[in-house]
mmCIF file as Biopython writes it, N, C-alpha, C and O atoms, coordinates in Angstrom:
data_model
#
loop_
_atom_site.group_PDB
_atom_site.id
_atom_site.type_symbol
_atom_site.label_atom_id
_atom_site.label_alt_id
_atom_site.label_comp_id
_atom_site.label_asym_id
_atom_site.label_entity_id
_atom_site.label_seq_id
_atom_site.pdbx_PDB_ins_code
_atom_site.Cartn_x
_atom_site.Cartn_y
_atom_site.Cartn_z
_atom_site.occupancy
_atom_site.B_iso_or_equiv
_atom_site.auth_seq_id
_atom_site.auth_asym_id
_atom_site.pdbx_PDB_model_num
ATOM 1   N N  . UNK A ? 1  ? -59.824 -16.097 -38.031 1.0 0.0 1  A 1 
ATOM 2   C CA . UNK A ? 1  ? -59.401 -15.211 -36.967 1.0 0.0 1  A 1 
ATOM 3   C C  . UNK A ? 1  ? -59.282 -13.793 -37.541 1.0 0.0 1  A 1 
ATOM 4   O O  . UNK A ? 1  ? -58.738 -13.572 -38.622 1.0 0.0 1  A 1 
ATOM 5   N N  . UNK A ? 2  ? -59.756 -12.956 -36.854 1.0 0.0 2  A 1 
ATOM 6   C CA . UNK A ? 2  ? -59.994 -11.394 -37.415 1.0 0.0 2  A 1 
ATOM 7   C C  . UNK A ? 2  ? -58.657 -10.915 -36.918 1.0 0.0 2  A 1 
ATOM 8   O O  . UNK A ? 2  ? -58.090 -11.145 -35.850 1.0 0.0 2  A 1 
ATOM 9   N N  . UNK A ? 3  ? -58.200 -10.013 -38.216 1.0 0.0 3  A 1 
ATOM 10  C CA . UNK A ? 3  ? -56.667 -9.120  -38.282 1.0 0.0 3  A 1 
ATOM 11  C C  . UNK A ? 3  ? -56.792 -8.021  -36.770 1.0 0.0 3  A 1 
ATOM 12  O O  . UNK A ? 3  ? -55.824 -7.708  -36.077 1.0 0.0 3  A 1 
ATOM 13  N N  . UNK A ? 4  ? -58.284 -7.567  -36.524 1.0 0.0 4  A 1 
ATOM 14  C CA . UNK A ? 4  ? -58.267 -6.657  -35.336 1.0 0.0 4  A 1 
ATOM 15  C C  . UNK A ? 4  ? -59.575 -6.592  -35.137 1.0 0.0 4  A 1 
ATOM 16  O O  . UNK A ? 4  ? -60.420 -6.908  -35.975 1.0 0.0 4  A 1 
ATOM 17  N N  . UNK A ? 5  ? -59.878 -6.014  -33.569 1.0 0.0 5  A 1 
ATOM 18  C CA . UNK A ? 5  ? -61.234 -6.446  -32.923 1.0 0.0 5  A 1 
ATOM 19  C C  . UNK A ? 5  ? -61.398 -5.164  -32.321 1.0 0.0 5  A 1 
ATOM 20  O O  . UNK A ? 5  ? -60.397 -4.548  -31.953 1.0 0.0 5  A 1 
ATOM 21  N N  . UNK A ? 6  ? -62.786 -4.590  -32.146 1.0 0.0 6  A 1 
ATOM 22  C CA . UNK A ? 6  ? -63.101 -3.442  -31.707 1.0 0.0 6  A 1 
ATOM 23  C C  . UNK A ? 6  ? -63.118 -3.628  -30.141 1.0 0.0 6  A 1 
ATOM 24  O O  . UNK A ? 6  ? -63.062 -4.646  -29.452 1.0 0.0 6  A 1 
ATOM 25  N N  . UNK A ? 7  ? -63.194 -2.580  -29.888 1.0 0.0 7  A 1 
ATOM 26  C CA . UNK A ? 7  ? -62.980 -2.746  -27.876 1.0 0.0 7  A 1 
ATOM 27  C C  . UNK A ? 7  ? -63.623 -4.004  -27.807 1.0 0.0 7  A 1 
ATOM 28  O O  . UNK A ? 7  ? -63.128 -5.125  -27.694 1.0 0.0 7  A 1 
ATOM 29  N N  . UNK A ? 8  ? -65.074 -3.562  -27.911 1.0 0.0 8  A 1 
ATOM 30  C CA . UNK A ? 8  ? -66.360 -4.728  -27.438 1.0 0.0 8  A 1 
ATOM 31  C C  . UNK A ? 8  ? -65.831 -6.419  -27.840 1.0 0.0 8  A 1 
ATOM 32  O O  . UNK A ? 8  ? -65.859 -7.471  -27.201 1.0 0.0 8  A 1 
ATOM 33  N N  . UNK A ? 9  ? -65.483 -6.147  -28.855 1.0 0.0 9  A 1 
ATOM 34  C CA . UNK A ? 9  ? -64.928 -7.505  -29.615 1.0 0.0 9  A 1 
ATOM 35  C C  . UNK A ? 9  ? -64.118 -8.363  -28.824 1.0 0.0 9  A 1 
ATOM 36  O O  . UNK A ? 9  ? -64.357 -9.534  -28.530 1.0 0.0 9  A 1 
ATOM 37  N N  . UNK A ? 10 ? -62.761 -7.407  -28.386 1.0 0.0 10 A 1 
ATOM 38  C CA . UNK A ? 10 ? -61.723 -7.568  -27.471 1.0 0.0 10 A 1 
ATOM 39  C C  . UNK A ? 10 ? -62.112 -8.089  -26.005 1.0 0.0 10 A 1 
ATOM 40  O O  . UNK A ? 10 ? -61.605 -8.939  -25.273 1.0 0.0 10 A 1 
ATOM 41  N N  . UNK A ? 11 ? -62.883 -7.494  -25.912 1.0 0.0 11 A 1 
ATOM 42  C CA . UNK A ? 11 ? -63.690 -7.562  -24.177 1.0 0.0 11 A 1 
ATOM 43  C C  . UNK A ? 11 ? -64.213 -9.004  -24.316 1.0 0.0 11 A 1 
ATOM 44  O O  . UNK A ? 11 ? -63.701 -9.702  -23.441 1.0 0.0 11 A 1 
ATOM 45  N N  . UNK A ? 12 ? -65.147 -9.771  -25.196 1.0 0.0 12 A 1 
ATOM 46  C CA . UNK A ? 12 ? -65.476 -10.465 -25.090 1.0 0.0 12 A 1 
ATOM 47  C C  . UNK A ? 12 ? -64.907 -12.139 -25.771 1.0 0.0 12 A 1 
ATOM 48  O O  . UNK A ? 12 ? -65.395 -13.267 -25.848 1.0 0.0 12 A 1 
ATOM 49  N N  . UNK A ? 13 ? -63.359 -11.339 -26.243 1.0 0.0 13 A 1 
ATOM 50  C CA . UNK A ? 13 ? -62.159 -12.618 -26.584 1.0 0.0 13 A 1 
ATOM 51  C C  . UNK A ? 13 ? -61.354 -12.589 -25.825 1.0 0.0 13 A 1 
ATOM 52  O O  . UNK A ? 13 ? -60.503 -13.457 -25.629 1.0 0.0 13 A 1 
ATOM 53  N N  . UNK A ? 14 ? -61.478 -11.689 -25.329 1.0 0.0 14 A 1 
ATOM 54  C CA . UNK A ? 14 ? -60.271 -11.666 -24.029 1.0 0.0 14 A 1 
ATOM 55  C C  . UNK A ? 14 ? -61.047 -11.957 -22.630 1.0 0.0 14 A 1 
ATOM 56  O O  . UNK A ? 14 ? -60.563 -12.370 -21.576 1.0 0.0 14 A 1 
ATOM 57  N N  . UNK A ? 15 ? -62.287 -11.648 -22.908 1.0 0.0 15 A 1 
ATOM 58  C CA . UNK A ? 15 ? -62.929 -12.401 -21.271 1.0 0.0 15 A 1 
ATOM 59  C C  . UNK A ? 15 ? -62.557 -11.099 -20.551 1.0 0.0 15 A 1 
ATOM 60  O O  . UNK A ? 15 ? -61.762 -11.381 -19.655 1.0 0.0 15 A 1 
ATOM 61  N N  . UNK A ? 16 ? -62.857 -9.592  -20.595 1.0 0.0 16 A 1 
ATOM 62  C CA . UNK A ? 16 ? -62.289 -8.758  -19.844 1.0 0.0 16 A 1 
ATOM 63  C C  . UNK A ? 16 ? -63.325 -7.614  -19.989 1.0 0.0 16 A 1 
ATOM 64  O O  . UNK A ? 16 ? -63.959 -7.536  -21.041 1.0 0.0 16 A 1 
ATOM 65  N N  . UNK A ? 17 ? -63.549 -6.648  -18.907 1.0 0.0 17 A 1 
ATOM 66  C CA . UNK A ? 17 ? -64.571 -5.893  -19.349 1.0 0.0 17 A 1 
ATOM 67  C C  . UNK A ? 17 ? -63.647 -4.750  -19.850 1.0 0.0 17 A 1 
ATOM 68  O O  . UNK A ? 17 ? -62.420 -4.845  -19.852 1.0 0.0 17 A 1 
ATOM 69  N N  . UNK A ? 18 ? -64.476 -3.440  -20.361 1.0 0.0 18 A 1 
ATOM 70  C CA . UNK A ? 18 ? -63.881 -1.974  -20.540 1.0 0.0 18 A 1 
ATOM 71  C C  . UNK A ? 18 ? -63.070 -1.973  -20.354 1.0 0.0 18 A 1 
ATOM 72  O O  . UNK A ? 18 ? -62.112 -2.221  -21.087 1.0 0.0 18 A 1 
ATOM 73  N N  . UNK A ? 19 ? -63.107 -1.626  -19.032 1.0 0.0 19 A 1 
ATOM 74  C CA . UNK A ? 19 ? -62.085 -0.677  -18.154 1.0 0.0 19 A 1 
ATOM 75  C C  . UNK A ? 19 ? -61.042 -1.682  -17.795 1.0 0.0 19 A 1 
ATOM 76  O O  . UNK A ? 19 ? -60.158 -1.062  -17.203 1.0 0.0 19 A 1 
ATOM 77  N N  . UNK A ? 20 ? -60.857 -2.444  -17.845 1.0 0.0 20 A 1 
ATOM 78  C CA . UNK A ? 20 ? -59.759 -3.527  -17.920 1.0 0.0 20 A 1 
ATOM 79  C C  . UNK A ? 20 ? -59.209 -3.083  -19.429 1.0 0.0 20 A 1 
ATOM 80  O O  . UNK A ? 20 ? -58.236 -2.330  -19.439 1.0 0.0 20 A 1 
ATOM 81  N N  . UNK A ? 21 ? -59.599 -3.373  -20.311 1.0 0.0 21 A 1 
ATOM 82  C CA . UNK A ? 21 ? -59.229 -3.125  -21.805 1.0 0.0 21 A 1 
ATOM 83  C C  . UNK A ? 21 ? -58.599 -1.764  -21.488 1.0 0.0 21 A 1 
ATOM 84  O O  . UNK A ? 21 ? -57.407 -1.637  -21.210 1.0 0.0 21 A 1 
ATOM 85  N N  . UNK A ? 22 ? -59.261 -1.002  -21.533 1.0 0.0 22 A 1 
ATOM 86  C CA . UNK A ? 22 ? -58.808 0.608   -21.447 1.0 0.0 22 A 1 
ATOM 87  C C  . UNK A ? 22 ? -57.875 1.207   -20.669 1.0 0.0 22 A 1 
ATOM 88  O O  . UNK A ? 22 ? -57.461 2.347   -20.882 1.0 0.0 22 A 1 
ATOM 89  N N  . UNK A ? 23 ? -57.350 0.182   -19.359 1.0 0.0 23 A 1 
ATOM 90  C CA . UNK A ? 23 ? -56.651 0.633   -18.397 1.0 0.0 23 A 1 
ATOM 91  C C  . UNK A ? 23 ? -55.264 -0.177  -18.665 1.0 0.0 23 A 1 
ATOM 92  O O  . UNK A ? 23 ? -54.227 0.191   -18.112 1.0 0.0 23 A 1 
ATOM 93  N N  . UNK A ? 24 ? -55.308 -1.639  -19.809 1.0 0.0 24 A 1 
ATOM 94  C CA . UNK A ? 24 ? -54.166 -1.844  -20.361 1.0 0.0 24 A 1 
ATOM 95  C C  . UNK A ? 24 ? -53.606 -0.787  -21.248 1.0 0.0 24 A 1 
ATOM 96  O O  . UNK A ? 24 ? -52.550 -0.182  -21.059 1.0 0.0 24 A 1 
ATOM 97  N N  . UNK A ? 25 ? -54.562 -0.613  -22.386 1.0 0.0 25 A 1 
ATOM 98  C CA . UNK A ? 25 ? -54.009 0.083   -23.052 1.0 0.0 25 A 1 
ATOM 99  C C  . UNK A ? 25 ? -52.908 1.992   -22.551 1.0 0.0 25 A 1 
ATOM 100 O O  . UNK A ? 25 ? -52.012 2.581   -23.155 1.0 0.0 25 A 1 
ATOM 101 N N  . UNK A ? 26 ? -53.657 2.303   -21.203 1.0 0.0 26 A 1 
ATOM 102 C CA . UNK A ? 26 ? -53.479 3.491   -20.750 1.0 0.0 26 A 1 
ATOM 103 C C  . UNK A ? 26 ? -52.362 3.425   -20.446 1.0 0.0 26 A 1 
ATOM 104 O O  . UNK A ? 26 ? -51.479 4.170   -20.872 1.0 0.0 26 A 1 
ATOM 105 N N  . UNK A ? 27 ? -52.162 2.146   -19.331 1.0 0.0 27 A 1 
ATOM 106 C CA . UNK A ? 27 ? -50.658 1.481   -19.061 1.0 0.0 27 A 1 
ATOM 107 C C  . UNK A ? 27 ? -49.606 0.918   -20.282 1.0 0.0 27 A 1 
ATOM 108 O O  . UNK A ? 27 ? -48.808 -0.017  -20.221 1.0 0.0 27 A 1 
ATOM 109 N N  . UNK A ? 28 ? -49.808 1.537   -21.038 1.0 0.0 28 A 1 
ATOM 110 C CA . UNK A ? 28 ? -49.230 0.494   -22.184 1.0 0.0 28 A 1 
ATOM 111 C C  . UNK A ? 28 ? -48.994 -0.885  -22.598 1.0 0.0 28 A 1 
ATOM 112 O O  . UNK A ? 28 ? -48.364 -1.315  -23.564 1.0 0.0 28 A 1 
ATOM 113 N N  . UNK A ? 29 ? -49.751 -1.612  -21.488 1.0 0.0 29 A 1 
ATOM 114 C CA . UNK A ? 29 ? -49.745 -3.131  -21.732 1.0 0.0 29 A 1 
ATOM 115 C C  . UNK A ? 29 ? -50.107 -3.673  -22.694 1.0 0.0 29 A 1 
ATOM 116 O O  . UNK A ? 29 ? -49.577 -4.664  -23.197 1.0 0.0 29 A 1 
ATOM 117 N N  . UNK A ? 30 ? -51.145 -3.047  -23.116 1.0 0.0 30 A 1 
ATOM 118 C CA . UNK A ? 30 ? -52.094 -3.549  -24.484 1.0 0.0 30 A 1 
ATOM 119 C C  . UNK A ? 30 ? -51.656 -2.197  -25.604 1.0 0.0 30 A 1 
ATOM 120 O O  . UNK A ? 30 ? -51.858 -1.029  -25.270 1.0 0.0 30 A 1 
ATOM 121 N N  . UNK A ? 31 ? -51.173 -2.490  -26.660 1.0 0.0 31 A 1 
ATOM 122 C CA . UNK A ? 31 ? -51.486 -1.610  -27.954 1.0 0.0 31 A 1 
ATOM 123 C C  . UNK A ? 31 ? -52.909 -1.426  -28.759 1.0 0.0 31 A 1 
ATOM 124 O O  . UNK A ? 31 ? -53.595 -2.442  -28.874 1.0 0.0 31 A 1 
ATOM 125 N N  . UNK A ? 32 ? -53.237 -0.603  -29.138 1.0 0.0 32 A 1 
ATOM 126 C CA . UNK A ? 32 ? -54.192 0.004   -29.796 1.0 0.0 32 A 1 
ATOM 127 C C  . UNK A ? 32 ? -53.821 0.913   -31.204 1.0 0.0 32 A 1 
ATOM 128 O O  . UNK A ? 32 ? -52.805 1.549   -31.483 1.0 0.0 32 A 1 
ATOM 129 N N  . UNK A ? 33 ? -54.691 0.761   -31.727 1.0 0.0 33 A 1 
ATOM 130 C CA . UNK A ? 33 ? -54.466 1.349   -32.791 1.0 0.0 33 A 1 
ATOM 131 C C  . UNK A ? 33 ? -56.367 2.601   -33.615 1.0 0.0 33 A 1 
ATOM 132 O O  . UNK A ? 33 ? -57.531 2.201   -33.655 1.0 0.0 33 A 1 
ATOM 133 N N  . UNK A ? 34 ? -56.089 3.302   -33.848 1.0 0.0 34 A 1 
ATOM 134 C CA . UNK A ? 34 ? -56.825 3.828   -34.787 1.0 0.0 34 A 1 
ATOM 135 C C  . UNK A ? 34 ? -57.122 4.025   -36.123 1.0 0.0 34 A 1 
ATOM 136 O O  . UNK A ? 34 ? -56.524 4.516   -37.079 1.0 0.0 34 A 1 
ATOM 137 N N  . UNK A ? 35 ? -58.383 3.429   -35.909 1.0 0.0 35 A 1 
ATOM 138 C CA . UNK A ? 35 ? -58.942 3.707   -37.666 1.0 0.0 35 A 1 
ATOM 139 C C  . UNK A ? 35 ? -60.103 4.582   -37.832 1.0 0.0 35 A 1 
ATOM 140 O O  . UNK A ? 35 ? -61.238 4.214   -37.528 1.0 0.0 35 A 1 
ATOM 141 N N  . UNK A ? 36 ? -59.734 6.153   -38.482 1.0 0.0 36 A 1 
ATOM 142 C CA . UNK A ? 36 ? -61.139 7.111   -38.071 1.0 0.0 36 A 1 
ATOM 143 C C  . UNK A ? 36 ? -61.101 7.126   -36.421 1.0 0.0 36 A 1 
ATOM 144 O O  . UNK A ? 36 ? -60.144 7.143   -35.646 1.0 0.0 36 A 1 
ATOM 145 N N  . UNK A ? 37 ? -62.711 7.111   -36.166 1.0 0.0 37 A 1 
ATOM 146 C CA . UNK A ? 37 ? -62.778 7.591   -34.643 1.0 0.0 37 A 1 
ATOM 147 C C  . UNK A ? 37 ? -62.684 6.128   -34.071 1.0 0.0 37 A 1 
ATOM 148 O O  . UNK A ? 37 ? -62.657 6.241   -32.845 1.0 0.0 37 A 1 
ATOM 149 N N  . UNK A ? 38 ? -62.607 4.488   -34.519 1.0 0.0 38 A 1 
ATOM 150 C CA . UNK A ? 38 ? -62.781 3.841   -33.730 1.0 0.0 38 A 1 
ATOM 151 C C  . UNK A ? 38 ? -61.134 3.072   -33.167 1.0 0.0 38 A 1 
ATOM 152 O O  . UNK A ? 38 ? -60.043 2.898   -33.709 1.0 0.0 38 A 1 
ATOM 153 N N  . UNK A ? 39 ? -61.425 2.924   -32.491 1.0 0.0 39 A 1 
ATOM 154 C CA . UNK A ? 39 ? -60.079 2.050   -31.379 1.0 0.0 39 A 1 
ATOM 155 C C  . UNK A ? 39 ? -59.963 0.520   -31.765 1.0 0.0 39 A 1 
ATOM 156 O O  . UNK A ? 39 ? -61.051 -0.051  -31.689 1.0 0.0 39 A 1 
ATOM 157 N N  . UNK A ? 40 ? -59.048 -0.175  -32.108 1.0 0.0 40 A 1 
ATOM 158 C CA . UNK A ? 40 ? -58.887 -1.298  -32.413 1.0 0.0 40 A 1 
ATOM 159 C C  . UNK A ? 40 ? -57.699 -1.638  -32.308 1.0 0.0 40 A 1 
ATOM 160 O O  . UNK A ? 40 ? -56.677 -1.005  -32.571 1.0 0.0 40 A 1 
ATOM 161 N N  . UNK A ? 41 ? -57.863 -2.827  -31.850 1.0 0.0 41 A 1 
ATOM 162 C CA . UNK A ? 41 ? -56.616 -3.870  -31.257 1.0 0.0 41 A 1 
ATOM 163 C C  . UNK A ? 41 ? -56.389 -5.096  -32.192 1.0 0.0 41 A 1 
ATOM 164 O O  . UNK A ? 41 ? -57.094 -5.954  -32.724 1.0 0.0 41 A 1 
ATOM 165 N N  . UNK A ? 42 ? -55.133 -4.783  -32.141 1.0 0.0 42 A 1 
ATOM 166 C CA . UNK A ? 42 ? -54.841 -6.090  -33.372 1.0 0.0 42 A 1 
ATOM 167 C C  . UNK A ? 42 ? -54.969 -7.410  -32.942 1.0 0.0 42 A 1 
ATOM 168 O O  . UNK A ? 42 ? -54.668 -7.524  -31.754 1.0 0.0 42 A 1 
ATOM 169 N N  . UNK A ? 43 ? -55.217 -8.171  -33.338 1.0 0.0 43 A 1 
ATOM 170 C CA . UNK A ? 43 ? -55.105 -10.006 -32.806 1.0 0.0 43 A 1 
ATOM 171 C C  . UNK A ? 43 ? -53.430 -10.194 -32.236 1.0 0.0 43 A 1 
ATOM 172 O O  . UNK A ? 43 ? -53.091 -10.844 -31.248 1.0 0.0 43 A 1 
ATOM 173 N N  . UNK A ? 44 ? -52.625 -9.511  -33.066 1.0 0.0 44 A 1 
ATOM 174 C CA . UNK A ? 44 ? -51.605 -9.861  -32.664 1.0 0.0 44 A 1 
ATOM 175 C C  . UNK A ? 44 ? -50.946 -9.230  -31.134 1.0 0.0 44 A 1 
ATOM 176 O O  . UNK A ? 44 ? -50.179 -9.796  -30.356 1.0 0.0 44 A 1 
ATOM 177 N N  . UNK A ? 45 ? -51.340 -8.349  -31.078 1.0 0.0 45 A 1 
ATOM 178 C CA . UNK A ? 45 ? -51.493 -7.672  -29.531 1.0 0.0 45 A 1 
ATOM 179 C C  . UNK A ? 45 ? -51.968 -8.231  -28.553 1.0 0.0 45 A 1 
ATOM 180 O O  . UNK A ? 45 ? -51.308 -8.393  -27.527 1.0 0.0 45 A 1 
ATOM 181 N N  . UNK A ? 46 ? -53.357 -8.681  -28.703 1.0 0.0 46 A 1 
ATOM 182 C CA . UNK A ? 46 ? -54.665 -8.957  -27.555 1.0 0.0 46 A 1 
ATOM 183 C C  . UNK A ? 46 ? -54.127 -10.570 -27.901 1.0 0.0 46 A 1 
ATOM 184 O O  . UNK A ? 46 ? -55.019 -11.203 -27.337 1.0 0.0 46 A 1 
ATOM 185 N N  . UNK A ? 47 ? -53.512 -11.255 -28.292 1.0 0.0 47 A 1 
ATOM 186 C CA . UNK A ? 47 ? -53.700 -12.882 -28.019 1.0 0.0 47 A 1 
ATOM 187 C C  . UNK A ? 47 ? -51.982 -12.755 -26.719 1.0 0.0 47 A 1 
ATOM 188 O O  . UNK A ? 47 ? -52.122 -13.607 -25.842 1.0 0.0 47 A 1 
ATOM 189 N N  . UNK A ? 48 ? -51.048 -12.193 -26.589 1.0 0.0 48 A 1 
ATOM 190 C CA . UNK A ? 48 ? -50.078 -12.129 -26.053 1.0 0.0 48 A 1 
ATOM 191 C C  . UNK A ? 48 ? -50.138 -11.193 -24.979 1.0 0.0 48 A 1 
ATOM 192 O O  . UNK A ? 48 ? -49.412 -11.419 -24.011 1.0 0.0 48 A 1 
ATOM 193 N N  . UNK A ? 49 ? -50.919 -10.115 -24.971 1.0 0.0 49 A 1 
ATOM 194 C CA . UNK A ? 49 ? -51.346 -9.571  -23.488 1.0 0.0 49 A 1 
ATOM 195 C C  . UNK A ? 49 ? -52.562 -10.378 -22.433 1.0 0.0 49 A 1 
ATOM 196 O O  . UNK A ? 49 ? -52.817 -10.071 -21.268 1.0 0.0 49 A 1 
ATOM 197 N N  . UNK A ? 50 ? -53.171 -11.454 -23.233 1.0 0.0 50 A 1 
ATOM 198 C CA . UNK A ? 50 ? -53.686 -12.549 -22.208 1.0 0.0 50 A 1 
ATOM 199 C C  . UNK A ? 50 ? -53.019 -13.833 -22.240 1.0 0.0 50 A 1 
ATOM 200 O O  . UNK A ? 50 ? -53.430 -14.807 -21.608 1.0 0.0 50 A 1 
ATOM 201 N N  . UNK A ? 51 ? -51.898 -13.834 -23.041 1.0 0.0 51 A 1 
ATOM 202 C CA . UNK A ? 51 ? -51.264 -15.051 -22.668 1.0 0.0 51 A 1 
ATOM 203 C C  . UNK A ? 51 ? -49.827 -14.581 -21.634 1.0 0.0 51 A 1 
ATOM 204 O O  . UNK A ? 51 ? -49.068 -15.448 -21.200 1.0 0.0 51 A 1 
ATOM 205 N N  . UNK A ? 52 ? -49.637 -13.184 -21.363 1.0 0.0 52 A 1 
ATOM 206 C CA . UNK A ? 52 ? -49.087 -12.360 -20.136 1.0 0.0 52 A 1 
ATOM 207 C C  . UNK A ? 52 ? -49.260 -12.411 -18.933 1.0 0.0 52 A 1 
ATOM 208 O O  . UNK A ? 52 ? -48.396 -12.382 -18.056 1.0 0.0 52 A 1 
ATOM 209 N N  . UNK A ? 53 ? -51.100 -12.540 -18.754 1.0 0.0 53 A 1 
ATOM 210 C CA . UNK A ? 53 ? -51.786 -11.706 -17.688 1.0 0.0 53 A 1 
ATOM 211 C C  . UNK A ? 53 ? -51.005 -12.808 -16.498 1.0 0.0 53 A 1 
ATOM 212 O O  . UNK A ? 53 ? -50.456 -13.851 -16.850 1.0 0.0 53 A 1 
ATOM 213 N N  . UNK A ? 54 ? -51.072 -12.425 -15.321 1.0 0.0 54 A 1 
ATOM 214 C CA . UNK A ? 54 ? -50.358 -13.564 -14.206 1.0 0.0 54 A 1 
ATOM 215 C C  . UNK A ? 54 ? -51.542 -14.231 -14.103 1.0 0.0 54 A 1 
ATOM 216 O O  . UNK A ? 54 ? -52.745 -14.056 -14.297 1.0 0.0 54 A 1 
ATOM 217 N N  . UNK A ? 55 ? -50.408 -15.448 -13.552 1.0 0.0 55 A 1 
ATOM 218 C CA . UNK A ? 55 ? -51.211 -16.523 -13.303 1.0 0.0 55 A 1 
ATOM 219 C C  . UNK A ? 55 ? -51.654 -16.264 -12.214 1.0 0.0 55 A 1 
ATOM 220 O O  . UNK A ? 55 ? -51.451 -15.219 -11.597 1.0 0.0 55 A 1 
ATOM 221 N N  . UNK A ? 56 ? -52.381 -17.292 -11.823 1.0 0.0 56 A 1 
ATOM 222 C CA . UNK A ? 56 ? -53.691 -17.614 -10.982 1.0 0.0 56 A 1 
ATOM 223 C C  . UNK A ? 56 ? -52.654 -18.405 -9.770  1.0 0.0 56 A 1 
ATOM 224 O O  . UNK A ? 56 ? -51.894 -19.177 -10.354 1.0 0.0 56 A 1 
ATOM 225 N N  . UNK A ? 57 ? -52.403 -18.411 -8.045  1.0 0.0 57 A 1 
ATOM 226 C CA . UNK A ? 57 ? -51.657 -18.921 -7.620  1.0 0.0 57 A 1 
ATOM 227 C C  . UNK A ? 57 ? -52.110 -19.309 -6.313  1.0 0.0 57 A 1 
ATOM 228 O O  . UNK A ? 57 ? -52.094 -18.692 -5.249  1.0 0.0 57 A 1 
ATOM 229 N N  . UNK A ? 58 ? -52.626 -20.761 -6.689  1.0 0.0 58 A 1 
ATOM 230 C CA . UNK A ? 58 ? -53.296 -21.889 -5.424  1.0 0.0 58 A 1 
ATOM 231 C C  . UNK A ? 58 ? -53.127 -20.698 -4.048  1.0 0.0 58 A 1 
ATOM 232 O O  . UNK A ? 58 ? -52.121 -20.026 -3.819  1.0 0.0 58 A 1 
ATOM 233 N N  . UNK A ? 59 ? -54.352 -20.692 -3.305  1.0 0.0 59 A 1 
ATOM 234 C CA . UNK A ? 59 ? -54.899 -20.243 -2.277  1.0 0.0 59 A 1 
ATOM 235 C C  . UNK A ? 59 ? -54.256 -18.868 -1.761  1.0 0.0 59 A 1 
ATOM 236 O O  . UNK A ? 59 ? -54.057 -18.478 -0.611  1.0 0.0 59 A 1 
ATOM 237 N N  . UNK A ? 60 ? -54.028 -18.334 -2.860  1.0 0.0 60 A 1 
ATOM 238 C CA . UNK A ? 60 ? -53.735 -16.905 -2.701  1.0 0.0 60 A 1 
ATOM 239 C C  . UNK A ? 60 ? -54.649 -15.729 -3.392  1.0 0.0 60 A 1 
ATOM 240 O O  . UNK A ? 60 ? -54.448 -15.519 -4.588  1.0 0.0 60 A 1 
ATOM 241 N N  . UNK A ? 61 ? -55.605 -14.979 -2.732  1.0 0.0 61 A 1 
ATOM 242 C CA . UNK A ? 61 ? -56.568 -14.277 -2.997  1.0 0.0 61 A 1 
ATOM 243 C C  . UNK A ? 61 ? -56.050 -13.439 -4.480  1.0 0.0 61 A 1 
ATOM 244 O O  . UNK A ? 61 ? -55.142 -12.608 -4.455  1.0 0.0 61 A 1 
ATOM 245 N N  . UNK A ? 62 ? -56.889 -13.866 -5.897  1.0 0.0 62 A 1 
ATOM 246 C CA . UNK A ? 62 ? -56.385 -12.944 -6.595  1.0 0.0 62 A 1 
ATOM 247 C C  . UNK A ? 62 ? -56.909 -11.247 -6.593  1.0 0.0 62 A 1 
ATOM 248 O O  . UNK A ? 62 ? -57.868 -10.919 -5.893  1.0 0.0 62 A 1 
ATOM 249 N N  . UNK A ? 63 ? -56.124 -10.172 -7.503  1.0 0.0 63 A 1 
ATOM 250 C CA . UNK A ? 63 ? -56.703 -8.663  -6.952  1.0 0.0 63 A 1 
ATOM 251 C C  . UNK A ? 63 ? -57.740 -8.431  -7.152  1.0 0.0 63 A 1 
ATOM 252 O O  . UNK A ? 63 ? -58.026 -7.263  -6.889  1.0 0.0 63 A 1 
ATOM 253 N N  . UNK A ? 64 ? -58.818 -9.250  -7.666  1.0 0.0 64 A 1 
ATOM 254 C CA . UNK A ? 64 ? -60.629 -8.904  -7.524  1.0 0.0 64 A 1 
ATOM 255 C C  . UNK A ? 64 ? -61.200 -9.248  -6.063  1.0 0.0 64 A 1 
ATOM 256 O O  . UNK A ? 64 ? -62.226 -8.747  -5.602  1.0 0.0 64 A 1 
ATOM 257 N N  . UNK A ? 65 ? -60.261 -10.315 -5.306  1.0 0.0 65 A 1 
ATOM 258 C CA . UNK A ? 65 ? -60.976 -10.996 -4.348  1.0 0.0 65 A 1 
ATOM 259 C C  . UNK A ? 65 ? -60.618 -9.752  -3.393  1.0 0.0 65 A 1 
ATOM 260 O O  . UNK A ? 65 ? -61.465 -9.157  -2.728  1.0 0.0 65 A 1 
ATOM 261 N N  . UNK A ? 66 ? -58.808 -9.342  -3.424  1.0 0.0 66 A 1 
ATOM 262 C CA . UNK A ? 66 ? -58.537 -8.574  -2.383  1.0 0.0 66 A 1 
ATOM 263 C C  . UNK A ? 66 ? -59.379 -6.812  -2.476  1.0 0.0 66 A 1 
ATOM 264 O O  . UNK A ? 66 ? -59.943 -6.541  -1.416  1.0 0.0 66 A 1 
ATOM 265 N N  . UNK A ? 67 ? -59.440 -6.219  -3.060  1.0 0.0 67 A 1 
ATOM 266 C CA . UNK A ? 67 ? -60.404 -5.643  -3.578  1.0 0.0 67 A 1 
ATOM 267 C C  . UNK A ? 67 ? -61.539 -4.938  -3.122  1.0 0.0 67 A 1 
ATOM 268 O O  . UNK A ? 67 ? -61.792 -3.767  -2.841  1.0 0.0 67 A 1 
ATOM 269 N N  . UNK A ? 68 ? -62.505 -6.655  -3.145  1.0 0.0 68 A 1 
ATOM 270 C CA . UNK A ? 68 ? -63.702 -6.828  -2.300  1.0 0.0 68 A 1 
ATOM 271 C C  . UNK A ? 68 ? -63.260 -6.563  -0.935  1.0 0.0 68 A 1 
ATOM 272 O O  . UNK A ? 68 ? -63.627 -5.479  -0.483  1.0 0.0 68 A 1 
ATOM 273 N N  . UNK A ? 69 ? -62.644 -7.212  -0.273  1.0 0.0 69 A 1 
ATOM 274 C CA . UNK A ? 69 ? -62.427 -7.338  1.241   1.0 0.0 69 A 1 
ATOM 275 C C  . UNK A ? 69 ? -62.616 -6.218  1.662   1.0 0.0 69 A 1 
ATOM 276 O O  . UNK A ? 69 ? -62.515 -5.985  2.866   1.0 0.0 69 A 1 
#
């Protein structure tokens, strides 16, 4: 398991695109960190902001579905 994961990295262990990534971190949900010019998220951050995210709740439209509408 890697100490920290670059956005892209993150996006695709966390199952989340960009702007999801980027709009935690903006909100402070997700921590980030810098090394030089690149952005990186520690494992220890990104495994507890998706074990956060809300749940999923039987036949109630989640906010991608409502969204669409």
């Amino acid at each position: 398991m890697p100490l920290a994961w670059t956005i892209e990295e993150a996006c695709v262990e966390a199952c989340a695109g960009r702007s999801t990534i980027y709009d935690a971190i903006k909100n402070r949900e997700l921590r980030a960190v810098k090394r030089g010019r690149r952005t990186l998220i520690l494992d220890e951050d990104l495994r507890p902001w998706v074990k956060n995210l809300p749940p999923l709740e039987p036949g109630k439209p989640n906010q991608d579905e409502r969204s669409a509408a």
